[in-house]
C-alpha positions in Angstrom: 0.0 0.0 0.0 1.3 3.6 -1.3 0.1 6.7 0.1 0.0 7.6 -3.4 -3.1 5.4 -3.7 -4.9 7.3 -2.2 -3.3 10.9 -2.6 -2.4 13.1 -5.5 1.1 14.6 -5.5 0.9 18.4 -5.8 3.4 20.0 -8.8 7.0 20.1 -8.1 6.7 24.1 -8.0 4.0 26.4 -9.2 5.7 29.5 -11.5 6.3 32.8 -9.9 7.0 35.1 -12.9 10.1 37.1 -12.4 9.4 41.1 -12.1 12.8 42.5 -11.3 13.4 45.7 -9.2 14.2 43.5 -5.9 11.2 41.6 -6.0 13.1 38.0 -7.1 15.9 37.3 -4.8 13.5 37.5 -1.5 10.5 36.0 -3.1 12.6 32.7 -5.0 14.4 29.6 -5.2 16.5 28.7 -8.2 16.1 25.4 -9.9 17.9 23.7 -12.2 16.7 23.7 -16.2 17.1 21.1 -19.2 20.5 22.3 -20.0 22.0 23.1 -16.6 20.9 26.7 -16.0 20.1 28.3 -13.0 16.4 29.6 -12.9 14.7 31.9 -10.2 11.5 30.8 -9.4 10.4 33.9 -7.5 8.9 37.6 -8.0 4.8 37.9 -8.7 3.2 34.8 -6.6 -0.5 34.1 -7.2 -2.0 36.2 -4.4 -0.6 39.4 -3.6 -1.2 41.8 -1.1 -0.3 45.2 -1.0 -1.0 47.7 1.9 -0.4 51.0 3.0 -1.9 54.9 4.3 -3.1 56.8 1.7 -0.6 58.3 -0.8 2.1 56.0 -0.2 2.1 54.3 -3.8 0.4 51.3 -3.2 -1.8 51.4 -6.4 1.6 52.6 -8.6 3.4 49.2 -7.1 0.7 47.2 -8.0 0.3 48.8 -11.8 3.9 47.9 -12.0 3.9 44.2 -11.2 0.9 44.2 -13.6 2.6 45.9 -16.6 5.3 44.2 -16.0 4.0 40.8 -16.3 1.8 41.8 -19.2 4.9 42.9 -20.7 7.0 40.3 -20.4 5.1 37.1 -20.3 2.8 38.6 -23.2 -0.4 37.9 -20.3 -3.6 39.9 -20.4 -5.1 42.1 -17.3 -8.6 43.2 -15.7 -7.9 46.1 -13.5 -11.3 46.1 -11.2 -11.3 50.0 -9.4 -13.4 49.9 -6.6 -12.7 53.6 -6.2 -13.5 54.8 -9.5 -10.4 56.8 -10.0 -8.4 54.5 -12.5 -8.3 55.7 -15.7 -6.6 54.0 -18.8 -4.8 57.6 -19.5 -3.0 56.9 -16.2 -2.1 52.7 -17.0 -0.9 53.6 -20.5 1.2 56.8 -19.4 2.7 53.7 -16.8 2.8 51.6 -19.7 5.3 53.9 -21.2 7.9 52.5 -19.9 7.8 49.3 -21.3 8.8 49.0 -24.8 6.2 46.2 -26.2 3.5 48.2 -24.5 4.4 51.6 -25.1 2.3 53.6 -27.5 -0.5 50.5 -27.8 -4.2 50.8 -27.2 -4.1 48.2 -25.0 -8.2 48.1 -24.4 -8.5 48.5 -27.9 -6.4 45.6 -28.4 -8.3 43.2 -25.6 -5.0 42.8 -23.9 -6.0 45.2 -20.7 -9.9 45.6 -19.6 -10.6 48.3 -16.9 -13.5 47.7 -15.2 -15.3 49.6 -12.1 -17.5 49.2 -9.3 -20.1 51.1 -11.3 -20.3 48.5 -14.0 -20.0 45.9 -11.7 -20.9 45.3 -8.2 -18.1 43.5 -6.1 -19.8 40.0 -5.9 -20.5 40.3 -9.4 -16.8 40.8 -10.2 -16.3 38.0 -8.4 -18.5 35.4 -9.6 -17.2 36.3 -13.1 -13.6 36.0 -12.0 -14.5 32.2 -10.5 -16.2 31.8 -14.1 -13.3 32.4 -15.9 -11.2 30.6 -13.1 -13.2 27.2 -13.5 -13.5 27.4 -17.6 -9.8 27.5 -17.5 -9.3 24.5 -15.9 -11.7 22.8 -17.9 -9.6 23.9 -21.0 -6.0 24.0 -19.3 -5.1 21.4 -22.4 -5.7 24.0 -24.8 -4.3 26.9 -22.7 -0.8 25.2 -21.9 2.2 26.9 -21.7 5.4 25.5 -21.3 8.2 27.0 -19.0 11.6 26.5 -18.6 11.4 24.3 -15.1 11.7 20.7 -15.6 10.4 17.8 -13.2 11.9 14.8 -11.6 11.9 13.1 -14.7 13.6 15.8 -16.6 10.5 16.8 -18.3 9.1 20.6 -19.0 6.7 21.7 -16.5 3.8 22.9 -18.1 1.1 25.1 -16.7 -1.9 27.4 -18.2 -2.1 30.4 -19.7 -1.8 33.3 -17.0 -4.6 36.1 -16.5 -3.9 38.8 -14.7 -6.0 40.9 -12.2 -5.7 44.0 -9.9 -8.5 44.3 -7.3 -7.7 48.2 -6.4 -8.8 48.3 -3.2 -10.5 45.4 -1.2 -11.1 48.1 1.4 -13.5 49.6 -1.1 -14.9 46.4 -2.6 -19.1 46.5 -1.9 -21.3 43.6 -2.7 -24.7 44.3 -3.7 -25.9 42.7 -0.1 -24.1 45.7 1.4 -25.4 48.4 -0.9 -28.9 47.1 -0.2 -28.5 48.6 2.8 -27.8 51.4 2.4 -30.3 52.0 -0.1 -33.2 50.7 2.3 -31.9 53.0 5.5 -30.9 56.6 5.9 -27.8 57.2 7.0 -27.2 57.0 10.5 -29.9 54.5 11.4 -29.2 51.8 13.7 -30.5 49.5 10.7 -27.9 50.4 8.4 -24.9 49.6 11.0 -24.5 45.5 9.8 -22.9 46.8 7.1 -19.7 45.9 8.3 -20.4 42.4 9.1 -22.0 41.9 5.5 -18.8 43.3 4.6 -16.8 41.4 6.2 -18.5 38.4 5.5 -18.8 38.7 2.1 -14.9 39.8 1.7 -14.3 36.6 4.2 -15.8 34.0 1.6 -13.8 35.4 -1.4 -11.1 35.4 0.1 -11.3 31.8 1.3 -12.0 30.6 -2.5 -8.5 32.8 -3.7 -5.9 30.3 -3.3 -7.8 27.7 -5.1 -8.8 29.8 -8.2 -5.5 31.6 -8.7 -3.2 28.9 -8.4 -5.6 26.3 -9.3 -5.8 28.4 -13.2 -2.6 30.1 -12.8 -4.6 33.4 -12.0 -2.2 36.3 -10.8 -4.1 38.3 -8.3 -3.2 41.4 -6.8 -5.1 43.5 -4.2 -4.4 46.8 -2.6 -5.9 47.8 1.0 -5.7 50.9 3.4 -3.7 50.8 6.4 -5.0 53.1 9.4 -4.5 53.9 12.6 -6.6 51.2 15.5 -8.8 53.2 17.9 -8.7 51.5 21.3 -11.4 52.6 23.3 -10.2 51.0 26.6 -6.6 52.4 26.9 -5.4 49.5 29.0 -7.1 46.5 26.5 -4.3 44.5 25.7 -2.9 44.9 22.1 -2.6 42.0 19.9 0.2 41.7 17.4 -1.2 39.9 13.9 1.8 40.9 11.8 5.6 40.9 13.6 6.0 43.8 11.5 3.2 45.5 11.6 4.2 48.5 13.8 2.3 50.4 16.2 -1.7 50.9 16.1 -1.4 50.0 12.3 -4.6 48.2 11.5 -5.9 47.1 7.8 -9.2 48.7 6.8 -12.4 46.9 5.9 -10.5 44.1 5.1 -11.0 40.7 6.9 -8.1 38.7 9.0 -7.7 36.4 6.5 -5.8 38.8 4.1 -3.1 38.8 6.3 -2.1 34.7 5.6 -3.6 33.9 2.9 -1.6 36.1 0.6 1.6 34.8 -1.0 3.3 37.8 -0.5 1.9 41.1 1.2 3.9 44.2 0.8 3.3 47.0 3.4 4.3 50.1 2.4 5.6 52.0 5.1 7.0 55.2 4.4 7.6 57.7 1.5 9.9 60.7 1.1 10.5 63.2 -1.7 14.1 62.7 -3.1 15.6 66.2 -3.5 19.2 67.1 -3.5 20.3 68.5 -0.3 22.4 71.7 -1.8 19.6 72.5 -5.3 16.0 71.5 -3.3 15.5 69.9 -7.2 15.3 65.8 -7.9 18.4 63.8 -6.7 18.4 62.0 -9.8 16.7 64.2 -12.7 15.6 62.7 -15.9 17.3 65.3 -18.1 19.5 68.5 -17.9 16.1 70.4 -17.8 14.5 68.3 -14.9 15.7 70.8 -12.7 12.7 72.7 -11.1 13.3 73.9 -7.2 10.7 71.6 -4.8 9.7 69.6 -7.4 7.8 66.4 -5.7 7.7 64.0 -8.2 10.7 61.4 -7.1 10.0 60.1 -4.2 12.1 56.8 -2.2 9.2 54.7 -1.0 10.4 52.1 2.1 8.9 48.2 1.3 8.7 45.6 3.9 7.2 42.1 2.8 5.4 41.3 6.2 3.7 37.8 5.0 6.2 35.9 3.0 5.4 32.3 2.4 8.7 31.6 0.0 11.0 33.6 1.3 12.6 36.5 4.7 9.5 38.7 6.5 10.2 41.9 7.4 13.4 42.5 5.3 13.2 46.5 4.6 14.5 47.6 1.0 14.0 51.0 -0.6 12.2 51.7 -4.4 12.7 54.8 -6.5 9.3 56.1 -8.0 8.4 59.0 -10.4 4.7 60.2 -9.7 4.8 60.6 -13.6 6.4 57.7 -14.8 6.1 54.8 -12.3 8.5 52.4 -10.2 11.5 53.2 -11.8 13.7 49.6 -12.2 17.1 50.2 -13.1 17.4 53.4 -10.7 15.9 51.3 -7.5 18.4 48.6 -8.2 21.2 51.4 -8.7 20.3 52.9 -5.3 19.9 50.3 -3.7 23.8 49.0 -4.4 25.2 52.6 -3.9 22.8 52.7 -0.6 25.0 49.1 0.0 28.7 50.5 -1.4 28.5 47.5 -3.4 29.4 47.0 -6.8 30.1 50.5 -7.9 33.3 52.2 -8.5 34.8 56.0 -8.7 34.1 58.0 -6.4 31.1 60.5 -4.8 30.8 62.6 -8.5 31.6 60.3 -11.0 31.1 56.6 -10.9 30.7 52.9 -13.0 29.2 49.7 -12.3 32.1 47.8 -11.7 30.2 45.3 -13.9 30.4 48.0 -16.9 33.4 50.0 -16.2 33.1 51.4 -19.9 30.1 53.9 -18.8 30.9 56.7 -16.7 27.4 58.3 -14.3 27.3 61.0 -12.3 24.1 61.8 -10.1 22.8 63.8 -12.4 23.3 61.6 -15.8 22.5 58.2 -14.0 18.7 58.4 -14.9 19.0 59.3 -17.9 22.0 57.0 -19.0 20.0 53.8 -17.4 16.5 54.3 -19.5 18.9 55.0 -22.9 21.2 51.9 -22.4 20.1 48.3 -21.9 23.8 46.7 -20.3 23.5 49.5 -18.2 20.1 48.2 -16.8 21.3 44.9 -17.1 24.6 45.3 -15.1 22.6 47.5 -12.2 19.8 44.1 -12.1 22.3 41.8 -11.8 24.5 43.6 -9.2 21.8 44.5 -7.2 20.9 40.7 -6.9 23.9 39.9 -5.8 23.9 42.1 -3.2 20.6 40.9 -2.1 22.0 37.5 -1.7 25.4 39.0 -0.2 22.4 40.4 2.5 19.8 38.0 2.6 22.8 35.2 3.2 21.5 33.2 0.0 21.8 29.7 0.6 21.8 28.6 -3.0 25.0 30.9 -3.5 27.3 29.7 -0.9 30.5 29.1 -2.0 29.8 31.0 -5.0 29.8 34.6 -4.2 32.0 37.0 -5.3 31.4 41.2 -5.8 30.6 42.4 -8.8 34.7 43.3 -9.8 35.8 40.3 -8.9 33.0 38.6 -11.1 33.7 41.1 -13.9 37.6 39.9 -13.6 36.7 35.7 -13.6 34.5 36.2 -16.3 36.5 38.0 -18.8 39.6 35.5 -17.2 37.7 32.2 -18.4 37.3 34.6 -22.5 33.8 35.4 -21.5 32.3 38.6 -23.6 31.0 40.9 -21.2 29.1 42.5 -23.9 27.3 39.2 -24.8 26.5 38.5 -21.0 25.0 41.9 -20.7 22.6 41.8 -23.3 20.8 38.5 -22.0 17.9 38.4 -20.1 17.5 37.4 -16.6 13.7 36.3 -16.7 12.6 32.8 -17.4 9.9 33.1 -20.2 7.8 30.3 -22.0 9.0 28.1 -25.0 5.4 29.1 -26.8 6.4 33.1 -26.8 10.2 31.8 -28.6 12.0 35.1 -26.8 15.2 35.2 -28.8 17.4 36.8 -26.1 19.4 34.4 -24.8 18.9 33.7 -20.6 21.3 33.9 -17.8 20.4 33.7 -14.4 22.7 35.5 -12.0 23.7 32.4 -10.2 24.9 31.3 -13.3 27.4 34.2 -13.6 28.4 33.0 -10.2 29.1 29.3 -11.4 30.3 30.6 -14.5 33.1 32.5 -13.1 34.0 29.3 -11.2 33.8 27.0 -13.6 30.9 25.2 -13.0 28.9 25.9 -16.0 29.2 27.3 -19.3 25.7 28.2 -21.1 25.2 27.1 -24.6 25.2 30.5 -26.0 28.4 31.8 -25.3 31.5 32.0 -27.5 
């Protein structure tokens, strides 16, 4: 007798698709491919919380993991607004920064669908959502995709078609049993005041049917909710912690307990600050030689903290660069957060080089610029920024491996590597259907390729 007689064995891994700008390394594991590569499963789990006060880019976060998905893994996104303030102007001006999306109608084109809480009511939403969720498990056969993971048996791992959704904010989400009652009592009336339970009730059952629909149809869900301050009436009640890292009176706002587990991830968002140079009041890091206005707000450093992480550290604090115009801006984050680190960058405090690109010279004022116009710059800031993530995060897969950046720069070139080839692959794993002709390399395979552990099939 076999337990497997009477049990089903669950997949070897379930995908996490790689977003970049520090998301990867906290979130993922690397496993081994078909041909000996290194590849991170980690970044954008199936459920994904994001929290936050007002104003502290929670929404902008979670447009970026969308677009960025959409972008890379060629996936198609409903945006539900509970708030009714999403517009596409503001997702395509987002979308500018990604070059396959850039300049698209994306509604148009049925890749992107915004939807509202004044076409449809939360529940509504919902059911629609488990629709879609159980007719693509019926069909998985014709909606597989094959990634690059392989199981015990040396096989692709296959998986369906990814949707994407945004749920922008479950505070805000209203079923129609809650708007009944308002509509059948004035404000104010003691009638009116189960609202909150309905609320919480409703919110309560979704929420318990989430893992099974996302994962279950490889559904990537995202929702946002407002963080506010608890209000103790009896000053000497104790105060019970549900987050370790949830500091203070911080409470989450009409959103039920249940968010706080069964989320894959759930990024708080705990502070923001305008980033202004000290001596000219204008951006630290303008865009241009004209970006150069006196108290101009639109950069701002935004502190995350993952305070539910199922695959990877809670409570590890890392900073994010934003533009209020533009978006979460990648290759800047992962350039600050190495010079924040002293790690991988050479020169000195007014004119450096990633010691992984020597040939480009930055200064504070050109870095911004120089990163969105040259692609091995970005490249050399992701992959530096990862290995100072694992440096940090003490990455087990890496022991024995790691080296800084110059060193690796020195092996590589040592063993006739072409640094110019390595920094114009891609870092991502993507599927076999979408046939991405950029060659992959993971950054753990720089590590084993500078000690001789692997050589890719690509290089020369």
């Amino acid at each position: 007798m076999e337990l497997d007689d009477f049990f089903e064995q669950a997949p070897r891994l379930r995908p996490f698709f790689n977003l970049g700008c520090l998301f990867d390394i906290p979130t993922g594991r690397y496993f081994e491919g078909k041909n000996g590569e290194m590849i991170l499963n980690g970044g954008l789990a199936h459920f994904t919380g994001i929290a936050g006060r007002g104003n502290m880019g929670k929404s902008l976060i979670a447009h970026f993991m969308i677009l960025r998905i959409m972008s890379r893994y060629l996936a198609r996104a409903n945006f539900y607004d509970t708030e009714t303030s999403m517009t596409l102007a503001r997702l395509y001006q987002l979308a500018m920064q990604f070059a396959n999306l850039a300049e698209r109608d994306l509604a148009e084109e049925k890749q992107l669908i915004l939807t509202d809480s004044v076409q449809m009511s939360g529940n509504k939403w919902f059911d629609k959502f488990r629709d879609l969720s159980n007719m693509k498990r019926k069909e998985a056969k014709s909606l597989k995709r094959t990634t690059p993971f392989i199981d015990n048996k040396g096989d692709f791992i296959t998986t369906i078609l990814p949707h994407l959704f945004e749920v922008d904010s479950l505070s805000m989400f209203i079923t129609d049993s809650v708007e009944g009652i308002y509509e059948k009592n004035e404000i104010g009336d003691a009638a009116a005041n189960t609202d909150a339970l309905r609320s919480a009730a409703a919110k309560t059952q979704m929420l318990m049917q989430l893992p099974n629909l996302t994962a279950g149809a490889n559904n990537l869900l995202i929702a946002t909710a407002h963080v506010g301050d608890k209000h103790q009436l009896d000053p000497y009640a104790p105060d019970p912690k549900k987050l370790a890292f949830l500091k203070g009176k911080n409470v989450f706002k009409n959103v039920p307990e249940k968010f706080t587990f069964l989320t894959n991830n759930l990024w708080y968002c705990n502070s923001v600050s305008v980033l202004q140079n000290q001596s000219t009041k204008a951006p630290e890091f303008p865009a241009d030689a004209d970006d150069n206005l006196k108290g101009d707000t639109d950069l701002n450093l935004l502190l995350l903290q993952n305070l539910r992480a199922k695959a990877g550290p809670t409570g590890m604090p890392f900073e994010v660069i934003y533009s209020q115009r533009e978006g979460l801006l990648v290759g800047l984050s992962e350039f600050n957060y190495c010079k924040f680190f002293k790690y991988g960058i050479g020169g000195h405090d007014r004119a450096y080089f990633m010691d992984l690109y020597p040939d480009v010279s930055m200064q504070r004022t050109t870095v911004r610029g120089k990163i969105k116009e040259d692609p091995k710059l970005q490249r050399a800031m992701e992959i530096s920024s990862e290995l100072c993530q694992m440096e940090n995060l003490g990455f087990i897969q890496a022991r024995g491996l790691m080296m800084e950046p110059a060193e690796l720069h020195a092996k590589l070139k040592e063993k006739g590597y072409n640094m110019d080839q390595i920094l114009s692959t891609r870092g991502w794993w993507d599927f076999e259907e979408n046939k991405n002709p950029q060659d992959f390399c993971s950054t753990l395979d720089l590590l084993r390729m500078a000690k001789g552990e692997y050589k890719p099939k690509w290089a020369v």
